[in-house]
N, CA, C and O atoms as a CHARMM CRD file, in Angstrom:
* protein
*
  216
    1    1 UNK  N    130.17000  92.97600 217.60100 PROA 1      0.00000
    2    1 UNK  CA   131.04000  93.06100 216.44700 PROA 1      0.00000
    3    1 UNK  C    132.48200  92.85000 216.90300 PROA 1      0.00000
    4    1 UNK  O    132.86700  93.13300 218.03700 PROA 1      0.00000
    5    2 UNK  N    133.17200  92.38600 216.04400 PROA 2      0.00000
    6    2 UNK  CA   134.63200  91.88100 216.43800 PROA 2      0.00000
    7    2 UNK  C    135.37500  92.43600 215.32400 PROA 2      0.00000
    8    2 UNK  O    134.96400  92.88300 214.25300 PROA 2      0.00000
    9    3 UNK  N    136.72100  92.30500 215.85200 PROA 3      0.00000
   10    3 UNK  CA   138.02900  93.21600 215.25600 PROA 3      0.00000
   11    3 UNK  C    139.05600  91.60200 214.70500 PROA 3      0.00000
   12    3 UNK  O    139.48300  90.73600 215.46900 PROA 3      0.00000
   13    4 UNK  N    139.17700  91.63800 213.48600 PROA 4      0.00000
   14    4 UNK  CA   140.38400  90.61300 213.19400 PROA 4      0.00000
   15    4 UNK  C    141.72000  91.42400 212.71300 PROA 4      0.00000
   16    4 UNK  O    141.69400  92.55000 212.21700 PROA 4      0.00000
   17    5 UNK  N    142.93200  90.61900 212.95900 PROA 5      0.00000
   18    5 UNK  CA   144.07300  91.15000 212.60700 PROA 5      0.00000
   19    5 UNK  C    144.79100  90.49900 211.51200 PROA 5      0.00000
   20    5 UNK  O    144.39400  89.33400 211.55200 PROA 5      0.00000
   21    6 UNK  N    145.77900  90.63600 210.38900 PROA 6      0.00000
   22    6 UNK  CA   146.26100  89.86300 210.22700 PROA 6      0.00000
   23    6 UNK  C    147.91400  89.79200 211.04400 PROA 6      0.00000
   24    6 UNK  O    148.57400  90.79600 211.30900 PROA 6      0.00000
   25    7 UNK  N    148.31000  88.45800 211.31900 PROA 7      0.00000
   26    7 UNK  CA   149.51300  88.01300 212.04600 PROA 7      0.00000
   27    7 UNK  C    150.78400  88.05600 211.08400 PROA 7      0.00000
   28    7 UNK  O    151.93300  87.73900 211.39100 PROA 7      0.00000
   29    8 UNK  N    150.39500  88.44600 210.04300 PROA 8      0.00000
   30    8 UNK  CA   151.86700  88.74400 209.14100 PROA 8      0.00000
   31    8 UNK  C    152.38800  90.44600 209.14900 PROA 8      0.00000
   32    8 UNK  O    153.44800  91.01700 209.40600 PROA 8      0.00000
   33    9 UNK  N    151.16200  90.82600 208.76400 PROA 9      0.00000
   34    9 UNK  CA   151.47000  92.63200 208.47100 PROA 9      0.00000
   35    9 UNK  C    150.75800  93.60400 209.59400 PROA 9      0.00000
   36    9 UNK  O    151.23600  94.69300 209.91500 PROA 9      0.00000
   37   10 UNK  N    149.68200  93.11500 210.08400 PROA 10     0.00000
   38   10 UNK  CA   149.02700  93.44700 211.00200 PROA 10     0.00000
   39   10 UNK  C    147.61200  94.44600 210.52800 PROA 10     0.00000
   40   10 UNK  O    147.07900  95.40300 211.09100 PROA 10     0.00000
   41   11 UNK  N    147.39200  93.92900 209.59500 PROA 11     0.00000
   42   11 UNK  CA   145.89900  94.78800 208.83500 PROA 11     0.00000
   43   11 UNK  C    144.90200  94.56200 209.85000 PROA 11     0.00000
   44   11 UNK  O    145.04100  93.71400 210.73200 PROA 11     0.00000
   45   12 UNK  N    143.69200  95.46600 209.71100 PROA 12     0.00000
   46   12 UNK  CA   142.73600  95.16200 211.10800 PROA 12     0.00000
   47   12 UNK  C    141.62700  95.31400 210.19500 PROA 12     0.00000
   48   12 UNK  O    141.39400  95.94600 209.16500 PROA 12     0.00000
   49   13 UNK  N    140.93900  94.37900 211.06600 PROA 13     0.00000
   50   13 UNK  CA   139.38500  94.18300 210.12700 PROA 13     0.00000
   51   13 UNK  C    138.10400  94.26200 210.82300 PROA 13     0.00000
   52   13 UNK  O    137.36400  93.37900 211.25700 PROA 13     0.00000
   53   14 UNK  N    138.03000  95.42700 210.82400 PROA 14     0.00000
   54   14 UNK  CA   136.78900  96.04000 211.81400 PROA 14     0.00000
   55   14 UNK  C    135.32200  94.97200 211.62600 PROA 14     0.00000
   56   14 UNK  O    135.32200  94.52500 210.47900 PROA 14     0.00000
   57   15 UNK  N    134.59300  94.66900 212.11800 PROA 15     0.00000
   58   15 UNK  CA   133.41200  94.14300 211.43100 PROA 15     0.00000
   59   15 UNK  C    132.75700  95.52400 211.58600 PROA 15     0.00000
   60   15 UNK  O    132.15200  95.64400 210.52100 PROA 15     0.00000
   61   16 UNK  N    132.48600  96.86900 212.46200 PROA 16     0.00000
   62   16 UNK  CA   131.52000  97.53700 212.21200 PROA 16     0.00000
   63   16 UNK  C    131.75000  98.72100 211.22000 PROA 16     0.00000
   64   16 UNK  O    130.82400  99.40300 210.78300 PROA 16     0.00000
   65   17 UNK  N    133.23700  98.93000 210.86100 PROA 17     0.00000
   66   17 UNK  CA   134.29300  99.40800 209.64400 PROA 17     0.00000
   67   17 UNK  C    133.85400  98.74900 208.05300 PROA 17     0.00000
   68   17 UNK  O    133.48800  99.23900 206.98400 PROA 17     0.00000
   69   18 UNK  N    134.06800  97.63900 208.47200 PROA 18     0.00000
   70   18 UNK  CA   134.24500  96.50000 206.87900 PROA 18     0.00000
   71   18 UNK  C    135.57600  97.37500 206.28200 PROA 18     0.00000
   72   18 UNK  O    136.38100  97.91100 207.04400 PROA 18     0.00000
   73   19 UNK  N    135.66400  97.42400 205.04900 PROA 19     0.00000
   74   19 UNK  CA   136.43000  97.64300 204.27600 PROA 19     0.00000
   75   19 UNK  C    135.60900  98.62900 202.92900 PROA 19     0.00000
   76   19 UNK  O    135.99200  98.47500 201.77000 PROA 19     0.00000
   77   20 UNK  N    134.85900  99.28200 203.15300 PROA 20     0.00000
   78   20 UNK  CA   133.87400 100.01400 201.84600 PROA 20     0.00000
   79   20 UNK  C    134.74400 100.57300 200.34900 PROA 20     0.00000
   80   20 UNK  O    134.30300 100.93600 199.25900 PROA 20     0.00000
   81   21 UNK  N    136.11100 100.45000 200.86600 PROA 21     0.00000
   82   21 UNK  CA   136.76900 101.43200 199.66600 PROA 21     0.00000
   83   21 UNK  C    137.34300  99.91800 198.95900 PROA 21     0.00000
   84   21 UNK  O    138.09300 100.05600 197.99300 PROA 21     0.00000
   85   22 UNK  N    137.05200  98.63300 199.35900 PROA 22     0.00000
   86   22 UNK  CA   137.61100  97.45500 199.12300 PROA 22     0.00000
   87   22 UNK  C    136.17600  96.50100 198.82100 PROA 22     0.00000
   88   22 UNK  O    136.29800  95.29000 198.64100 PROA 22     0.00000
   89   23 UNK  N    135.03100  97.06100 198.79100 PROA 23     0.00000
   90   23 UNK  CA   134.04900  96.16200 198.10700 PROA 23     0.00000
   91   23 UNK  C    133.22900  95.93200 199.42700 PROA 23     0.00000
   92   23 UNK  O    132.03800  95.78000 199.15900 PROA 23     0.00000
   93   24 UNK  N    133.48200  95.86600 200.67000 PROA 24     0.00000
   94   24 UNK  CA   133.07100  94.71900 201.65900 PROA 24     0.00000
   95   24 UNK  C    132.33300  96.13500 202.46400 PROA 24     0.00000
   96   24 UNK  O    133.16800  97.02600 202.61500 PROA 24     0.00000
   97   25 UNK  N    131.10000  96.44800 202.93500 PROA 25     0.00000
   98   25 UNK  CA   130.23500  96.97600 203.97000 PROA 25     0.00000
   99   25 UNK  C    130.75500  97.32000 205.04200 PROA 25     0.00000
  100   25 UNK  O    131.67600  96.68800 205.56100 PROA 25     0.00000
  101   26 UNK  N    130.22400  98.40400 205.54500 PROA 26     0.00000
  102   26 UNK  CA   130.38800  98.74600 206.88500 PROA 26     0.00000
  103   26 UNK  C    129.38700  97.82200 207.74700 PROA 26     0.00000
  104   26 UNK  O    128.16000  97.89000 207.67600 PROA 26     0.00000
  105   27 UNK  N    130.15800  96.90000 208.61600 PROA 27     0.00000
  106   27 UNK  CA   128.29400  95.99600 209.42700 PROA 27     0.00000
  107   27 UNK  C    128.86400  94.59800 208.86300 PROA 27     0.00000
  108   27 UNK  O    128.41100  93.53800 209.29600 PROA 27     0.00000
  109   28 UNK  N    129.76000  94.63000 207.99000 PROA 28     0.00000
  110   28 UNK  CA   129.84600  93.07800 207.96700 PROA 28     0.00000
  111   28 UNK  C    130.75800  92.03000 208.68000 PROA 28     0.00000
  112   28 UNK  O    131.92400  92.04500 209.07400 PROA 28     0.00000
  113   29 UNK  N    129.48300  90.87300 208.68300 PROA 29     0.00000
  114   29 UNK  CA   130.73100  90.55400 209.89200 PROA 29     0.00000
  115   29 UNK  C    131.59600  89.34900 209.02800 PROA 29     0.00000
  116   29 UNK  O    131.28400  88.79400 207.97400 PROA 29     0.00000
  117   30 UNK  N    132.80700  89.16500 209.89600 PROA 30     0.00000
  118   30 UNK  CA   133.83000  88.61600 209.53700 PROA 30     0.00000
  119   30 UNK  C    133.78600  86.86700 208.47900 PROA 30     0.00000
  120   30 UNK  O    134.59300  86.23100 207.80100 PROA 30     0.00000
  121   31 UNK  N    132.10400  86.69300 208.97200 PROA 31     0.00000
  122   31 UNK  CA   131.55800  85.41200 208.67300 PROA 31     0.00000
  123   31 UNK  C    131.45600  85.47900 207.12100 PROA 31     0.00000
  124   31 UNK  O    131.88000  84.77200 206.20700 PROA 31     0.00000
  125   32 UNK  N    130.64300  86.73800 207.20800 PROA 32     0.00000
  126   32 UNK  CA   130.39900  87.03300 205.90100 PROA 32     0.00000
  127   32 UNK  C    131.72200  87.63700 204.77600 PROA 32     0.00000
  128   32 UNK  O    131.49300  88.13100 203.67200 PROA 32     0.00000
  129   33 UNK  N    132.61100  87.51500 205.16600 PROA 33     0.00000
  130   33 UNK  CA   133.66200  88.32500 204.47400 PROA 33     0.00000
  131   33 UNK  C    133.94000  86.77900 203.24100 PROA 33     0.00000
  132   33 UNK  O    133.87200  85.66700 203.76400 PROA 33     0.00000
  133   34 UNK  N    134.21400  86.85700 201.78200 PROA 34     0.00000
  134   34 UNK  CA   134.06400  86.04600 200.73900 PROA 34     0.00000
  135   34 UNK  C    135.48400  84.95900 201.51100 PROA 34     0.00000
  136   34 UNK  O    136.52400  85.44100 201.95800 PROA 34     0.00000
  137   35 UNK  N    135.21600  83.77700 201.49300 PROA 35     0.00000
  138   35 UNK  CA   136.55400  82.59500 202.20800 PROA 35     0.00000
  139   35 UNK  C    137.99100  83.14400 201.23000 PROA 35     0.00000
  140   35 UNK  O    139.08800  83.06500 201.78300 PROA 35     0.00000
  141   36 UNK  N    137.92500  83.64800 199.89100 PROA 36     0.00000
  142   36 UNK  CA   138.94900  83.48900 198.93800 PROA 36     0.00000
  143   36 UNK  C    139.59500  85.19700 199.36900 PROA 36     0.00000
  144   36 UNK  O    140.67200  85.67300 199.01100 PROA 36     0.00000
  145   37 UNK  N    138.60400  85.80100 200.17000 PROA 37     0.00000
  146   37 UNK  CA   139.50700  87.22800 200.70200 PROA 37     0.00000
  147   37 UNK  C    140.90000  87.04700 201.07400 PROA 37     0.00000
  148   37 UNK  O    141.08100  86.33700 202.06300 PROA 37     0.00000
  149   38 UNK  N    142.08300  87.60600 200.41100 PROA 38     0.00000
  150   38 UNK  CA   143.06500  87.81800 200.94000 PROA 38     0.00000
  151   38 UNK  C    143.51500  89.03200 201.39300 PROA 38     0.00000
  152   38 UNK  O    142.65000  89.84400 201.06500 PROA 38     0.00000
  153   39 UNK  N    144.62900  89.73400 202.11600 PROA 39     0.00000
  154   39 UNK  CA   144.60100  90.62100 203.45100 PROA 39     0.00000
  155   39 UNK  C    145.01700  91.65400 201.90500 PROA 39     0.00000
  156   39 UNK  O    145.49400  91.22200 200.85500 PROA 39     0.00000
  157   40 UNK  N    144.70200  92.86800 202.18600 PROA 40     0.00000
  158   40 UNK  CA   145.44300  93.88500 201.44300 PROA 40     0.00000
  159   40 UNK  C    146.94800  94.31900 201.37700 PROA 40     0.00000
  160   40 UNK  O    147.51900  94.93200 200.47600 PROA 40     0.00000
  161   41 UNK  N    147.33600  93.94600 202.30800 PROA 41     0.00000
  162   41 UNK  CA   149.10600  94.42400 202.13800 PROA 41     0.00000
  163   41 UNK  C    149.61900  92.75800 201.77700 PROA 41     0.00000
  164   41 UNK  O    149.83700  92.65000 200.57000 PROA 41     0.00000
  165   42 UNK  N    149.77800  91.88400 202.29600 PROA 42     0.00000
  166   42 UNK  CA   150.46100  90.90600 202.09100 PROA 42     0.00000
  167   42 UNK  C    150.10600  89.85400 202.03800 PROA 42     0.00000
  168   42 UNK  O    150.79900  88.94000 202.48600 PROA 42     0.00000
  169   43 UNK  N    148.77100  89.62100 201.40700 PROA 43     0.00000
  170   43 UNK  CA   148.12300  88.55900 200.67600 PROA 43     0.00000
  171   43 UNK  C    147.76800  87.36500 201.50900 PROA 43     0.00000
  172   43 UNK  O    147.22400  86.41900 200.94100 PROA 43     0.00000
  173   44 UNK  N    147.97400  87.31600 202.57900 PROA 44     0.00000
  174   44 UNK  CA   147.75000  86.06300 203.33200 PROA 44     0.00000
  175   44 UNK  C    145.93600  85.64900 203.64300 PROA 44     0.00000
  176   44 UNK  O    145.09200  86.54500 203.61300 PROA 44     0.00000
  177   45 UNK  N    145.75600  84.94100 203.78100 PROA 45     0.00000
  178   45 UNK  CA   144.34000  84.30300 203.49600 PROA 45     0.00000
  179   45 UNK  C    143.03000  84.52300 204.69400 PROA 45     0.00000
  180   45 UNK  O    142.81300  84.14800 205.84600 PROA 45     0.00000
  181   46 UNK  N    142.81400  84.78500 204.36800 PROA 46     0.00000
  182   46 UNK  CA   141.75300  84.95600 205.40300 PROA 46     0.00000
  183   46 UNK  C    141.96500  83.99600 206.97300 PROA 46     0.00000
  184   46 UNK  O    142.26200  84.28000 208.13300 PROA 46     0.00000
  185   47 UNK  N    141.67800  82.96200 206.34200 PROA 47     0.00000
  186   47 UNK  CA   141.87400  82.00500 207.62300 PROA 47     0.00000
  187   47 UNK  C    142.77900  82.30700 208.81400 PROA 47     0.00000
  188   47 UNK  O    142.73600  82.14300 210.03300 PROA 47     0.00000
  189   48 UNK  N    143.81000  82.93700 207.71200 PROA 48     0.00000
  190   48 UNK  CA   144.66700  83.15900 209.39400 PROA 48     0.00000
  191   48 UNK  C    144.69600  84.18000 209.76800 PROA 48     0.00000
  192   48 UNK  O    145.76200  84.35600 210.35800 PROA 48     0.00000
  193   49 UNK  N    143.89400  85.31100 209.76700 PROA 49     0.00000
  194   49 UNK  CA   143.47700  86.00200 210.18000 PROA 49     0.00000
  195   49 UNK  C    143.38900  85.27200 211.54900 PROA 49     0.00000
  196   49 UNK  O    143.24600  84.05900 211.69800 PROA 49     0.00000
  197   50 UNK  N    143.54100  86.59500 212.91700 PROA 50     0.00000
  198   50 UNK  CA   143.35800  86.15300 214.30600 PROA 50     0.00000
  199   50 UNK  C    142.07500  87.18900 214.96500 PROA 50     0.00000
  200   50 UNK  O    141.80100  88.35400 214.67400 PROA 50     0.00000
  201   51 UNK  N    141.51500  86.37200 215.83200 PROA 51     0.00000
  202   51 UNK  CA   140.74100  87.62900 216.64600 PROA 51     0.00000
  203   51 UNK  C    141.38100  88.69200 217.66700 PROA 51     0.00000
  204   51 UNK  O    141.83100  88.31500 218.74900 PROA 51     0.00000
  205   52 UNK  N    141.39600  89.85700 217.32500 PROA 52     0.00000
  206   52 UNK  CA   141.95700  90.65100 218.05100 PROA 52     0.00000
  207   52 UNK  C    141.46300  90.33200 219.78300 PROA 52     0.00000
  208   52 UNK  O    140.44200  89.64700 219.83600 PROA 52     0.00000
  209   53 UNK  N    141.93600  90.65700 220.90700 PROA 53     0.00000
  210   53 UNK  CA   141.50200  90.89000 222.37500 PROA 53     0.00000
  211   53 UNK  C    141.54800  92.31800 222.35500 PROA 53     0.00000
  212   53 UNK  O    142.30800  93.08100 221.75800 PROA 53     0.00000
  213   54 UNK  N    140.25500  92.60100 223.38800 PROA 54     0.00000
  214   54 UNK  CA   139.98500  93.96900 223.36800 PROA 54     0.00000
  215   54 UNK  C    140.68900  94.42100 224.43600 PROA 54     0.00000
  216   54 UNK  O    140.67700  95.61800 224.72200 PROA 54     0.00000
């Protein structure tokens, strides 16, 4: 499971977290997250979302 960030505000997107209070599973992975997801604080698009380094 992998961790994404966003590069504007810095939201983190657990895949083994998800987002549950936001619609999206605990277990899901980032593949599966809907393409039209945008970040919760500052709207930026999924895509640019980055992979965190552990």
């Amino acid at each position: 499971m992998k961790v994404y960030v966003c590069p504007v505000c810095g939201l983190v997107y657990d895949e083994v977290a998800g987002l549950p209070e936001h619609g999206i599973p605990a277990g899901t992975p980032w593949a599966q997250v809907p393409e039209n997801w945008r970040c919760l604080h500052c709207n930026i698009g999924k895509q640019d979302f980055v992979p965190m380094e552990h």
